[in-house]
N, C-alpha and C positions, 0 to 999 in steps of 0.2 A: 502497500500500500503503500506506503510516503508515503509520495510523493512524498523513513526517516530523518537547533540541527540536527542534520545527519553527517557525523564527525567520526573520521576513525583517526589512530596513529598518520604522522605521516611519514612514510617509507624514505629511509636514511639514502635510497638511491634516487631518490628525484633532480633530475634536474634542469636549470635553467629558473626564471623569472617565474611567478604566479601570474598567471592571467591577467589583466589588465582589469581590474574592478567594474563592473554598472556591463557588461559586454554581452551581448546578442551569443549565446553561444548554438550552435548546429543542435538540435536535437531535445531539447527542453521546448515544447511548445504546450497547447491546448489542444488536445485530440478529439475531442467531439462536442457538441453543444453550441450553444451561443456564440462561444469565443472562439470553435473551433480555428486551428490554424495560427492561432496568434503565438508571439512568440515571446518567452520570458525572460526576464534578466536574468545573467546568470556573474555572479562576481568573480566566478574562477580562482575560488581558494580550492588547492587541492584538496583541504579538509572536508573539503561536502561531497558528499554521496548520491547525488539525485538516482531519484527510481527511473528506470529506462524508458521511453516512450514507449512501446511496446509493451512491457508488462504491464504499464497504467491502463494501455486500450485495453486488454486483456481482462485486467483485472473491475473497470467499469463497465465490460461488454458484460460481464458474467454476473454485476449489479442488477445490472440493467435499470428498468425504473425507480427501480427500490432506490435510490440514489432523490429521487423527485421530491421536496420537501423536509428532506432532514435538514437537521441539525448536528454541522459537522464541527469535530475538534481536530484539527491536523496538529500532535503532537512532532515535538523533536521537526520543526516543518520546513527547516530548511528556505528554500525559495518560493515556498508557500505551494508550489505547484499541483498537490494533493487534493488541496482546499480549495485552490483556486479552478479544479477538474470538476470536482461537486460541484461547485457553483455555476458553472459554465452548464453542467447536467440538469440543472432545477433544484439542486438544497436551498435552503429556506436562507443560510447564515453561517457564518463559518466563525470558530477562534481559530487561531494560531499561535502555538506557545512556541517560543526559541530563547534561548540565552546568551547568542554568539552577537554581539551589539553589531558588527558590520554584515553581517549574514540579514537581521532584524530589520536593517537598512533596506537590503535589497529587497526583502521579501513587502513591504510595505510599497516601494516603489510597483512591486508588480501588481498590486491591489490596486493602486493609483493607474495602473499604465491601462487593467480590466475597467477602470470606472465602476467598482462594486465597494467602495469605501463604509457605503451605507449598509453595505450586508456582512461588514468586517467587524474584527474584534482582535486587536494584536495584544498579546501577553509576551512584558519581557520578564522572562525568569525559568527556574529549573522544572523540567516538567515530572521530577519526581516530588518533589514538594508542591507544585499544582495539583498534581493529584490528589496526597492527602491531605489539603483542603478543598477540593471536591465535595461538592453539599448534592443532595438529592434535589433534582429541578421541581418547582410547581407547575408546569406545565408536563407533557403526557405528550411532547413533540418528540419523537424516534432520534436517535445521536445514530450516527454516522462517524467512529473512530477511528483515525489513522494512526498506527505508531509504529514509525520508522525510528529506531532509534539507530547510533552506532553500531555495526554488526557486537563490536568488543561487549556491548554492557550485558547481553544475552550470557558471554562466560563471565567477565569479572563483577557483574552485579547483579547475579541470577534473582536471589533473592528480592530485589528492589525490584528489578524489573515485574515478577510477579505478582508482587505487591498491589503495584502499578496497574495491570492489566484486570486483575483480579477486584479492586477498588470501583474500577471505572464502569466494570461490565455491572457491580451488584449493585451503584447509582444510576445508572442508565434505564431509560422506561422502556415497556416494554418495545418489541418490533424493533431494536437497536441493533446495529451491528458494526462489529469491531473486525479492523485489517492490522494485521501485524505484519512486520519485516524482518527476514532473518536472513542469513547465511546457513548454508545447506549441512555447516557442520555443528547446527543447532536441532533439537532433536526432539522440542516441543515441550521436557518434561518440568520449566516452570509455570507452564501456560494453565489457567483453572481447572483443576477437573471437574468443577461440575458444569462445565459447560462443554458443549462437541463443538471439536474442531474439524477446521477441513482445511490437508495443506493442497499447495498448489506448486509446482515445481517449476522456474525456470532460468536454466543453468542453476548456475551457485545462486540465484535468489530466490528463496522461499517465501512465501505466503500461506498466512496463517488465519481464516476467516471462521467468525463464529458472532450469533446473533440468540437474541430473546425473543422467543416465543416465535421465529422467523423461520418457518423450515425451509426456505426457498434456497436458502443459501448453508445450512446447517449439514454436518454430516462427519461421522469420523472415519479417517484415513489416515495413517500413523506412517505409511511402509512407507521405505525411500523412495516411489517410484508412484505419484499421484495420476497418471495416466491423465494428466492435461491435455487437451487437444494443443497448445501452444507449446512449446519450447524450440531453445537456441545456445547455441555459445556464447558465451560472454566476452569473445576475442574481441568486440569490436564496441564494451562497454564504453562511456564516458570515463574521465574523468572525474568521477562522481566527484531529488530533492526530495 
């Protein structure tokens, strides 16, 4: 899902200059809806991760309308591009939690550049600590969760991350549904058990979806091998929203 920032290490062999900040990058765009087509900033710190255009279609095509009035939270959200996909689909409203202050930059400009200011909500801060203050909504409007986080916190902050996931799903009204992002050498076992998961495989990027009281999208499949109708190589990933 992110569209998780999405921040890993950054590899002691990189090299040359960072990207040039606020820069049109090839392949971050709007894949379907309103916006279709349009294209989003992208700041080109090697430390973000964006989801591949390709799995975002994928992973919205497999939405599908259920996408149509929620209310969405793009955690860890990078260039917003997650939020900014729902919204472009029909959600009602988007937050977006980040804590990286120049990533925050960008991701607001993209909100600016969509003209959907009015259906935004930017949170600067850590989204594990967003979560546990997470209050249950009075309204009974479906959430729509993305969280992409760093592939790394899935091993070195299993525990949180669960936490996290676990928190959000037993605030969430019913007909909610949550997207998680992982690396393929993650293996699902902090993710809640009392809720069914369904992964989705492509290359090294995993998806992890599961919803309340929603069976459209609901289902458990645990084995390395989800029999996705999509998959690919990651030879020709981004620089990684």
């Amino acid at each position: 899902m992110a569209d998780s920032s999405k921040r890993h290490p950054e590899k002691s062999g990189h090299q040359g200059p960072v990207p040039p900040r606020h820069r049109l990058v090839h392949g971050i765009r709007i894949i379907g809806g309103q916006f279709k087509g349009r294209r989003l900033i992208y700041n080109g710190f090697v430390t973000l991760r964006p989801m591949r255009d390709r799995v975002r279609e994928s992973l919205f095509a497999h939405l599908g309308s259920q996408v149509e009035g929620k209310r969405v939270f793009d955690l860890f959200a990078g260039t917003g591009a997650m939020g900014l996909e729902a919204l472009s689909r029909g959600a009602a409203h988007a937050t977006f939690v980040e804590r990286h202050h120049p990533t925050l930059e960008t991701l607001r400009q993209n909100i600016t550049l969509l003209g959907v200011q009015a259906r935004c909500e930017v949170v600067f801060g850590d989204c594990f600590v967003w979560a546990r203050r997470l209050t249950r909504p009075l309204e009974l409007v479906p959430w729509l969760v993305f969280v992409c986080p760093p592939y790394a916190f899935f091993h070195s902050r299993p525990s949180e991350m669960g936490e996290l996931l676990s928190r959000v799903l037993h605030l969430a009204p019913p007909r909610s549904i949550l997207v998680a992002e992982s690396d393929d050498h993650y293996k699902g076992q902090e993710l809640p058990p009392d809720f069914s998961w369904q992964r989705r495989a492509y290359g090294q990027t995993i998806l992890w979806i599961t919803s309340k009281e929603q069976p459209e999208v609901t289902g458990v499949d645990l084995s390395e091998e989800d029999g996705a109708e999509e998959s690919w190589s990651d030879e020709t990933q981004p620089p990684s929203s």
